[in-house]
Backbone as CSV, one residue per row, in Angstrom:
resi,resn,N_x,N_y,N_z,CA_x,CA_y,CA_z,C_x,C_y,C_z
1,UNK,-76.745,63.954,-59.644,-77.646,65.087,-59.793,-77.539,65.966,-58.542
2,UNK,-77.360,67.386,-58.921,-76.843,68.561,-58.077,-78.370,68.799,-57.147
3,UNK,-78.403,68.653,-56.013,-79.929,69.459,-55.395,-79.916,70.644,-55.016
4,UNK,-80.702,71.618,-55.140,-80.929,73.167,-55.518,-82.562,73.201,-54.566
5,UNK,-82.553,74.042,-53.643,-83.447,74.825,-52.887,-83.639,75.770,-53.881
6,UNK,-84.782,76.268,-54.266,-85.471,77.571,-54.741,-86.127,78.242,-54.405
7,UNK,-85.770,79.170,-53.560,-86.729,80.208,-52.129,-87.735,80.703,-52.801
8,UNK,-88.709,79.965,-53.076,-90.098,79.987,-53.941,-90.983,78.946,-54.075
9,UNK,-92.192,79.610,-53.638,-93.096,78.183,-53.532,-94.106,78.469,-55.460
10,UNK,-93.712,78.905,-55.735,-93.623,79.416,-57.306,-93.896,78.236,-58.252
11,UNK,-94.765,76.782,-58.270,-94.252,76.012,-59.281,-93.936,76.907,-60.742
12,UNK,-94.023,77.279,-61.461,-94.191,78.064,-62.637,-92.691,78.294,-62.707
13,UNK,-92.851,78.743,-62.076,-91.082,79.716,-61.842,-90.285,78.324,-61.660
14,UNK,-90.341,77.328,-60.760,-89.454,76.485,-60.709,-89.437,75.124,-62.019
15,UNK,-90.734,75.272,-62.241,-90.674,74.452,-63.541,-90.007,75.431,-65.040
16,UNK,-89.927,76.524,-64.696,-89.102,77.382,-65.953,-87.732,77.396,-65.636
17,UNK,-87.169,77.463,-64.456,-85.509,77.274,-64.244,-85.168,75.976,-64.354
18,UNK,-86.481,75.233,-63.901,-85.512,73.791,-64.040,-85.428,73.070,-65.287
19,UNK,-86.318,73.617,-66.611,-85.985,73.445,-67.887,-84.868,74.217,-68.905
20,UNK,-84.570,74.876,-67.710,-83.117,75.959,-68.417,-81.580,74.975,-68.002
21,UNK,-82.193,74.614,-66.562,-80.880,73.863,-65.630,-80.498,72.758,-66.654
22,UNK,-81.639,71.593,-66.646,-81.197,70.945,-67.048,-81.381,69.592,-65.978
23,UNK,-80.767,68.325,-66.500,-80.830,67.290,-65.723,-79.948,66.486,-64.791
24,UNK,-78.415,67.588,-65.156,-78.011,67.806,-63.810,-78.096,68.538,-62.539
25,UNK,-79.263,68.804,-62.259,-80.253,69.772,-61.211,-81.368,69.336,-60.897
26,UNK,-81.464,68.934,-59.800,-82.459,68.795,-59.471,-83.172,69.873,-58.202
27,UNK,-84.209,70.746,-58.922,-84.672,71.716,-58.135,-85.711,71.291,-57.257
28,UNK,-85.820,72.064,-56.289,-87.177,71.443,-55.585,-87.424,72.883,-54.906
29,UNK,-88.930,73.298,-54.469,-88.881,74.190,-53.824,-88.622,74.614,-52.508
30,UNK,-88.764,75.653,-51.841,-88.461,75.361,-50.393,-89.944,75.347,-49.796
31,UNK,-91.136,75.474,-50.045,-92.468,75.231,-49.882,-92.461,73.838,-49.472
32,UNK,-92.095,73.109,-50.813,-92.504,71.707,-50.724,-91.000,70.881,-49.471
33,UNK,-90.464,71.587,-49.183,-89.763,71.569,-47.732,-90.149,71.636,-46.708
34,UNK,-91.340,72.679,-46.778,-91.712,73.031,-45.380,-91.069,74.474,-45.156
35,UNK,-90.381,75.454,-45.432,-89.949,76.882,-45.322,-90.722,77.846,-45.842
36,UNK,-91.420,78.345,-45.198,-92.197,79.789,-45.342,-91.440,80.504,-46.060
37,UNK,-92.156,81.592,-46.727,-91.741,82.242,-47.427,-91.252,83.446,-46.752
38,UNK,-90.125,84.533,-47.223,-89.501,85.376,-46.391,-90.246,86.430,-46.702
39,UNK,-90.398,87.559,-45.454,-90.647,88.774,-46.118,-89.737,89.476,-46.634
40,UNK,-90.097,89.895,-47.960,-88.735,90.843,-49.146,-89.271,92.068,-48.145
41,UNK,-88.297,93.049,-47.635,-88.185,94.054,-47.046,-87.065,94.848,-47.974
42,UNK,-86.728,94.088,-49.057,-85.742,95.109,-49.459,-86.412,95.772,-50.523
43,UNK,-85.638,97.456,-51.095,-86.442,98.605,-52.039,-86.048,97.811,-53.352
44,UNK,-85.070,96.753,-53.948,-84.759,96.466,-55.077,-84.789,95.146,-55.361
45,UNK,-84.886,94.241,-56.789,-85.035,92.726,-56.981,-83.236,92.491,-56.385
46,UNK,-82.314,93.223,-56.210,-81.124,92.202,-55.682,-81.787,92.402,-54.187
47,UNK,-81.593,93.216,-53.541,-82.269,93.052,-52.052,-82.777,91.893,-51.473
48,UNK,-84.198,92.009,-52.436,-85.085,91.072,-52.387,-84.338,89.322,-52.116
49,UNK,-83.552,89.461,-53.472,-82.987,88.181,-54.032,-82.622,87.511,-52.979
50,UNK,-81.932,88.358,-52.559,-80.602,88.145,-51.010,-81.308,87.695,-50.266
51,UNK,-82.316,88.766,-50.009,-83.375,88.053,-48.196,-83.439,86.714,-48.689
52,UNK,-84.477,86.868,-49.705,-84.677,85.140,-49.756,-83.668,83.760,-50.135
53,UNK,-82.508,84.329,-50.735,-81.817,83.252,-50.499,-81.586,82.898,-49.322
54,UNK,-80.994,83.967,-48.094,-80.692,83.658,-46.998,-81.480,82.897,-46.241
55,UNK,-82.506,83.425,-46.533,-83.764,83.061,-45.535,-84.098,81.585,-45.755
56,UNK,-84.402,81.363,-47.108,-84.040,79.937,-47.008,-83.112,78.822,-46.853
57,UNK,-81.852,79.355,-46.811,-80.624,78.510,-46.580,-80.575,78.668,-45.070
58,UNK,-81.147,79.083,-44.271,-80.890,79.434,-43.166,-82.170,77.918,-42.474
59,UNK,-82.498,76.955,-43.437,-83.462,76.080,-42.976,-83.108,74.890,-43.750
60,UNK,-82.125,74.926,-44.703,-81.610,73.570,-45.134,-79.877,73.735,-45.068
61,UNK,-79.429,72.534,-45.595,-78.253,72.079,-46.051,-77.638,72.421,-47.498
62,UNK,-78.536,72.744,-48.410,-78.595,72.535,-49.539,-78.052,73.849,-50.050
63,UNK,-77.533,73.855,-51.251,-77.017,75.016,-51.749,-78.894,75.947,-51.925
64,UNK,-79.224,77.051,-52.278,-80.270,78.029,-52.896,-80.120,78.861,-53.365
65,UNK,-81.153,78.866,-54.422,-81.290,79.784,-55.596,-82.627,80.147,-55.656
66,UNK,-82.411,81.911,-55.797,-83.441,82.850,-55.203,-83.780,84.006,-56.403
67,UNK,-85.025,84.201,-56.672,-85.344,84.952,-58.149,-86.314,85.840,-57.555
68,UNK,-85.827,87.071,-57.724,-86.530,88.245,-57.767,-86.861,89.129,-58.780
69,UNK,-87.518,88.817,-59.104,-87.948,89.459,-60.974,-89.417,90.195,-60.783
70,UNK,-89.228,90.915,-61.912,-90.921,91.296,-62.094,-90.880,92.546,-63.534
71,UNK,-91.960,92.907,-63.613,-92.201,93.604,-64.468,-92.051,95.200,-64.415
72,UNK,-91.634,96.153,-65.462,-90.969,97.712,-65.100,-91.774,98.406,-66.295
73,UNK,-93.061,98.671,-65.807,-93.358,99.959,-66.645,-92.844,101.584,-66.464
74,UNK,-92.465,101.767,-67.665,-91.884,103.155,-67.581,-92.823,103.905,-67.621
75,UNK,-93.813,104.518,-68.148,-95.183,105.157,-68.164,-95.639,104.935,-66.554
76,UNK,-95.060,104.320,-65.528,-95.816,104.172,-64.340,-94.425,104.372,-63.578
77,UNK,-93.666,105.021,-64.055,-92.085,105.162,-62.670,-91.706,104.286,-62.224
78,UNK,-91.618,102.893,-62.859,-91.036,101.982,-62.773,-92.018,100.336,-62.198
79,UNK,-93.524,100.818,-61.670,-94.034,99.980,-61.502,-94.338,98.474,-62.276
80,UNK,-95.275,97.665,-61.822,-95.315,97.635,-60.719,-93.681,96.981,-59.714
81,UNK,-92.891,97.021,-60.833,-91.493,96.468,-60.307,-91.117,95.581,-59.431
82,UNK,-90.861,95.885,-58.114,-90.314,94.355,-56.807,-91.742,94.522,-56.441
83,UNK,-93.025,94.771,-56.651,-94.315,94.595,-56.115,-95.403,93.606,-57.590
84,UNK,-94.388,93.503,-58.480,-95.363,92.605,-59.496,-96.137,91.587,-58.781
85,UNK,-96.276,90.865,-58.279,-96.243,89.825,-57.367,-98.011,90.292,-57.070
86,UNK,-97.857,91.080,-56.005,-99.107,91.532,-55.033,-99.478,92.941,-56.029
87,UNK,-99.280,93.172,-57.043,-99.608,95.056,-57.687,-100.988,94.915,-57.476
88,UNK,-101.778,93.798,-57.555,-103.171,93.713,-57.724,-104.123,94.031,-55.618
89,UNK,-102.763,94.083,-55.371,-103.368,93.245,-53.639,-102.366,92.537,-52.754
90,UNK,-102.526,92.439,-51.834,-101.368,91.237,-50.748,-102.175,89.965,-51.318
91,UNK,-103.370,89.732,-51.771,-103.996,88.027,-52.029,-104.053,88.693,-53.653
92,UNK,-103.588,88.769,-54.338,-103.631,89.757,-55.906,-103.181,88.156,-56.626
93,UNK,-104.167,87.955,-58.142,-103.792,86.718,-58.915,-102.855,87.314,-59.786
94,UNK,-102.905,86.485,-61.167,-102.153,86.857,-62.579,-103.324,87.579,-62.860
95,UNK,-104.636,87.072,-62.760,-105.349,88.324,-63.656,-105.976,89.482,-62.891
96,UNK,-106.240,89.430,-61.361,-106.092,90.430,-61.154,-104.532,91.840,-61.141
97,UNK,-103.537,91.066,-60.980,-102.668,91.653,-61.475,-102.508,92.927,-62.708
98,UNK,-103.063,91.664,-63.883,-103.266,92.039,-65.041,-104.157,92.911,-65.621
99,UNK,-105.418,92.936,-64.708,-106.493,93.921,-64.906,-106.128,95.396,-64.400
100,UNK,-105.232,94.902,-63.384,-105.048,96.680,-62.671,-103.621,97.117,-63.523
101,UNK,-102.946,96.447,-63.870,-101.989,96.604,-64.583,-102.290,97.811,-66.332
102,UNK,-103.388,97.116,-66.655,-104.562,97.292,-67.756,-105.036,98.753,-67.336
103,UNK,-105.942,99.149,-66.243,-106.500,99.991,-65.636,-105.174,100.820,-65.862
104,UNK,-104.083,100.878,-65.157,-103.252,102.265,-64.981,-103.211,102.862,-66.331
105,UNK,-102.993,101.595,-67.356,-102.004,102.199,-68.987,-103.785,102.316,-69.685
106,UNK,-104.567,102.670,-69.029,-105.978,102.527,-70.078,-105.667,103.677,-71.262
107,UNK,-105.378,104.980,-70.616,-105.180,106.272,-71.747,-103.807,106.657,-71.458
108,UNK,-102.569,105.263,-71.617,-101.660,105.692,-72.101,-101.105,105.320,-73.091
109,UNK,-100.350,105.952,-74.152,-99.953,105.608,-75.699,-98.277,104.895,-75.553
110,UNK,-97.611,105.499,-74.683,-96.356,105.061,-74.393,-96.567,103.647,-73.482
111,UNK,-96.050,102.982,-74.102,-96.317,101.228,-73.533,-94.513,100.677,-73.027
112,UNK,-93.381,101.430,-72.860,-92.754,100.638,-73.022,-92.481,100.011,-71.527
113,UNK,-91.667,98.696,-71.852,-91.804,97.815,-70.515,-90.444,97.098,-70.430
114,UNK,-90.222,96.574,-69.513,-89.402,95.139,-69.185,-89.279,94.287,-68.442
115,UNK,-88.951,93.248,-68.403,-88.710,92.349,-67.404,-87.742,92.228,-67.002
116,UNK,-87.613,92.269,-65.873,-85.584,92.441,-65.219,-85.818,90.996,-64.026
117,UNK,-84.916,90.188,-63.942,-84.681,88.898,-63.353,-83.209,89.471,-62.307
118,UNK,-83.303,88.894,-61.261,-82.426,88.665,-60.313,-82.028,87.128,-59.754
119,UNK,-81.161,86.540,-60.401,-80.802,85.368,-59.273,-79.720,85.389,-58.700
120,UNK,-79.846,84.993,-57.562,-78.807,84.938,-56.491,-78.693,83.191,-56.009
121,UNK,-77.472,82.441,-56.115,-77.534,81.450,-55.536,-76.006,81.741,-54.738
122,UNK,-76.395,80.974,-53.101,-75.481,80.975,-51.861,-75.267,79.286,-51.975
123,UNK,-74.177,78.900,-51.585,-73.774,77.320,-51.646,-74.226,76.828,-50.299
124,UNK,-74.360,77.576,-49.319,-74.638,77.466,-48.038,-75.340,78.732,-47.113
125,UNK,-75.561,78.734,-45.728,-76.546,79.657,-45.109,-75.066,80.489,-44.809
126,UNK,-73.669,80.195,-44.586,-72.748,81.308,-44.142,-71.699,81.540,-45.462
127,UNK,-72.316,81.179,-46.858,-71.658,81.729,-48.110,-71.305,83.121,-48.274
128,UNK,-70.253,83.443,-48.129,-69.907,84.783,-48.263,-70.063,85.717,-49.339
129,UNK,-69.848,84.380,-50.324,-69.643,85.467,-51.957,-71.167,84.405,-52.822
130,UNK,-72.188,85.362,-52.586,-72.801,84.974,-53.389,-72.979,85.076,-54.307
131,UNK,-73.477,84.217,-55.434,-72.951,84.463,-56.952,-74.656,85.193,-57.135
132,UNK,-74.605,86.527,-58.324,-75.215,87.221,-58.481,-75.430,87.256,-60.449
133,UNK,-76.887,86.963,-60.820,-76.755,87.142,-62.299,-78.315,87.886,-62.579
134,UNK,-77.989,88.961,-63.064,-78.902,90.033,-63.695,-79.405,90.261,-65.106
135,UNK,-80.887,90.263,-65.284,-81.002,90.168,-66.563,-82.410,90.738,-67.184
136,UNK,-82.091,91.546,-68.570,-83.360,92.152,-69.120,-84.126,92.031,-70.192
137,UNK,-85.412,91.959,-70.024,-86.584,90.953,-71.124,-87.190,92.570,-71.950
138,UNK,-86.397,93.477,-72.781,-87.275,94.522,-73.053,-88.511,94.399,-74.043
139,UNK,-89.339,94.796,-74.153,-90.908,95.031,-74.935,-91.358,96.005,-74.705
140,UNK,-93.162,95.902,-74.598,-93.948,96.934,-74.069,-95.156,96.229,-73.408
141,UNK,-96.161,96.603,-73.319,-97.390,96.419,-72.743,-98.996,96.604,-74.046
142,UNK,-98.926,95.158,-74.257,-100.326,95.317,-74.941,-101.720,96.007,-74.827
143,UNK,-102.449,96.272,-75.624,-104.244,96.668,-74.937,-105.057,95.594,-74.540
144,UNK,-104.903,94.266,-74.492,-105.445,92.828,-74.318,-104.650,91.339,-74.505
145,UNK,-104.766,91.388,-73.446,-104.259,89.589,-73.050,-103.929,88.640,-74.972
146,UNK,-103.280,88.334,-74.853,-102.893,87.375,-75.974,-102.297,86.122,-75.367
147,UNK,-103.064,84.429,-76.221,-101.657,83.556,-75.255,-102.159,82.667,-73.888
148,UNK,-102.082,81.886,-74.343,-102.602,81.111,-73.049,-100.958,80.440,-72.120
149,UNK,-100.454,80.363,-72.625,-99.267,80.089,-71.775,-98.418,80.635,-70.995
150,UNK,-97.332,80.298,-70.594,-97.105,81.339,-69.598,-97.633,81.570,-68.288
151,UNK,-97.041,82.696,-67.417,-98.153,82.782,-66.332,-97.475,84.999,-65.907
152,UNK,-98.558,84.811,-65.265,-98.076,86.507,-64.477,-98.421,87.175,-65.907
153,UNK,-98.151,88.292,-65.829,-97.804,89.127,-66.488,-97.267,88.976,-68.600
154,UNK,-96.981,87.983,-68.859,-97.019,87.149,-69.618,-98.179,87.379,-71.140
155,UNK,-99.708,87.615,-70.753,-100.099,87.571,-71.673,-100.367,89.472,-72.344
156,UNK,-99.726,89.987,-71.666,-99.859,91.689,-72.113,-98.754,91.625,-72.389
157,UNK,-97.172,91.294,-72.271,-96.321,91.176,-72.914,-95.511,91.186,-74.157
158,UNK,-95.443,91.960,-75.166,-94.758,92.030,-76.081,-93.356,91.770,-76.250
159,UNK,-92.531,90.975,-76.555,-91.084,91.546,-76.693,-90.617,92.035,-77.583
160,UNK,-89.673,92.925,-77.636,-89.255,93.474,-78.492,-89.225,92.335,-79.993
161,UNK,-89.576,93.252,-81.395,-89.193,91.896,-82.412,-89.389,91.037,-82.569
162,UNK,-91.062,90.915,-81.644,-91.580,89.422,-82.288,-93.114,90.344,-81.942
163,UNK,-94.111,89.691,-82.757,-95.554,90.034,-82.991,-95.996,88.844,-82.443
164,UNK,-95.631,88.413,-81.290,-96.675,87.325,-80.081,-95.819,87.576,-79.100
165,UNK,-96.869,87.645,-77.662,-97.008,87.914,-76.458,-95.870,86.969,-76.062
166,UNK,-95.506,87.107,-74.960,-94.907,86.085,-74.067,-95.619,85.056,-73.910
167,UNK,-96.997,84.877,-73.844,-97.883,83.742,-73.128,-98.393,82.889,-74.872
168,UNK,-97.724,83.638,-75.804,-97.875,82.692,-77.379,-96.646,82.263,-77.575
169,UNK,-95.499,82.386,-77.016,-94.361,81.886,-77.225,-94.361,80.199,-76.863
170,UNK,-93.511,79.121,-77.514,-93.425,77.990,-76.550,-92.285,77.610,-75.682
171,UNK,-92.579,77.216,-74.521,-91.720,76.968,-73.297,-90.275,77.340,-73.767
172,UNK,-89.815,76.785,-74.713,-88.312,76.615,-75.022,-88.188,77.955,-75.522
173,UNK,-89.159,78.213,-76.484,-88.840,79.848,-77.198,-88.785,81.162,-75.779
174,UNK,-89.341,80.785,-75.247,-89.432,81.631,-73.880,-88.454,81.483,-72.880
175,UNK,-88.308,80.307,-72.315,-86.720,80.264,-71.611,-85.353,80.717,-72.489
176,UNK,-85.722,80.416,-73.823,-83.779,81.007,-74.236,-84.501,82.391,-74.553
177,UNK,-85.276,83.459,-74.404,-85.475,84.482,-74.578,-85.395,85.748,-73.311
178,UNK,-86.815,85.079,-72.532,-86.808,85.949,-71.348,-86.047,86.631,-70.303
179,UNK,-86.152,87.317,-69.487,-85.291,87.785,-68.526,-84.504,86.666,-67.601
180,UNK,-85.241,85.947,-67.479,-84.897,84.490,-66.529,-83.972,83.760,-67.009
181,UNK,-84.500,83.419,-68.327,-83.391,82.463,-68.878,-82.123,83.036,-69.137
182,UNK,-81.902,84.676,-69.398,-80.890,84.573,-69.697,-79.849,85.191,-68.774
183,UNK,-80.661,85.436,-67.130,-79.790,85.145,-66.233,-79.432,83.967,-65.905
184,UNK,-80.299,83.124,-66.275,-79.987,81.637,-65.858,-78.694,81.237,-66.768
185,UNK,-78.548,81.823,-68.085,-77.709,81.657,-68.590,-76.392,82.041,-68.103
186,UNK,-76.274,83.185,-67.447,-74.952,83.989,-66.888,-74.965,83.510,-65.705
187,UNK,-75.895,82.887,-65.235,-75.685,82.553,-64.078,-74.624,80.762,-63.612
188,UNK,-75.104,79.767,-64.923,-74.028,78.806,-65.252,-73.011,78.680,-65.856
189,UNK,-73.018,80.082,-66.813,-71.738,80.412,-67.731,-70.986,80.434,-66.496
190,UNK,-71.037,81.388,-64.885,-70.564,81.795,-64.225,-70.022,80.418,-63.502
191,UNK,-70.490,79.594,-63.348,-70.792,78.394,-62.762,-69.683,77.574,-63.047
192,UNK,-70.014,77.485,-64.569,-69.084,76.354,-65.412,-67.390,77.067,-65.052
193,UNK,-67.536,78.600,-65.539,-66.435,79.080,-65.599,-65.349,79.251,-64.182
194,UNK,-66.234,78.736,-63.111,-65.530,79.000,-61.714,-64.585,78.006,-61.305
């Protein structure tokens, strides 16, 4: 079994890649390591991706894999985008998130949205060619939460071609769907194929 750093103290996030990986992977976070989290200083989710892979390989041995994703309303110029995370605040939850998220689109009719995923995994802290896989979850933005599962952003979620939220989907229907999974997908196609 392969061990994988995930520059994310994220359980959610690491319990959703590591049901895509599989059980030759064993993920762990870099939290439960002991590695602080990096500040993303970069304007885009690859930017982002990068700092934090580096940043955490720069404190283990271990190969890392680094996810910069978030949500892209078009009705808001792209928000809340590489700020999904904190849109609510620097201490901002899922539902405060979700409430201010709610608040911007109150009197808007155009809902459309997406989820765009970035992973970046480096084999080491002086990997030159890091492998890069990009990927997009399109829908829109509901008028009320649907869905208890899931997390973030999740229960306002529509995807395209299905009439339930992201957060009514189940685990499996959601990893081979979402933005994540199906970088995760290009991201081992890339893997296998190297």
């Amino acid at each position: 079994m392969k061990r994988i750093v995930l520059a994310s103290g994220n359980q959610h996030k690491c319990d959703e890649i590591s049901a895509v990986l599989g059980a030759d992977y064993e993920l762990v976070t870099q939290t439960s390591l002991g590695i602080d989290s990096a500040e993303e200083t970069g304007t885009t989710f690859v930017e982002n991706a990068i700092i934090k892979a580096h940043h955490a390989a720069t404190h283990t041995d271990l190969p890392v894999l680094a996810d910069d994703s978030g949500l892209v309303v078009e009705a808001l110029n792209g928000a809340p985008g590489i700020y999904s995370a904190r849109y609510g605040g620097d201490d901002a939850t899922d539902a405060s998130n979700n409430r201010k998220l709610l608040q911007e689109l109150a009197h808007c009719k155009e809902r459309s949205a997406f989820f765009y995923c970035c992973l970046v995994l480096i084999a080491h802290r002086a990997d030159p060619t890091p492998v890069i896989a990009e990927a997009r979850w399109p829908g829109e933005i509901l008028y009320e939460e649907r869905g208890e599962a899931g997390f973030g952003y999740d229960p306002l979620f529509l995807p395209d071609g299905l009439d339930c939220s992201a957060a009514e989907l189940s685990a499996t229907d959601k990893n081979r769907q979402s933005h994540r999974g199906q970088a995760l997908k290009i991201l081992t196609d890339r893997l296998v194929g190297a």
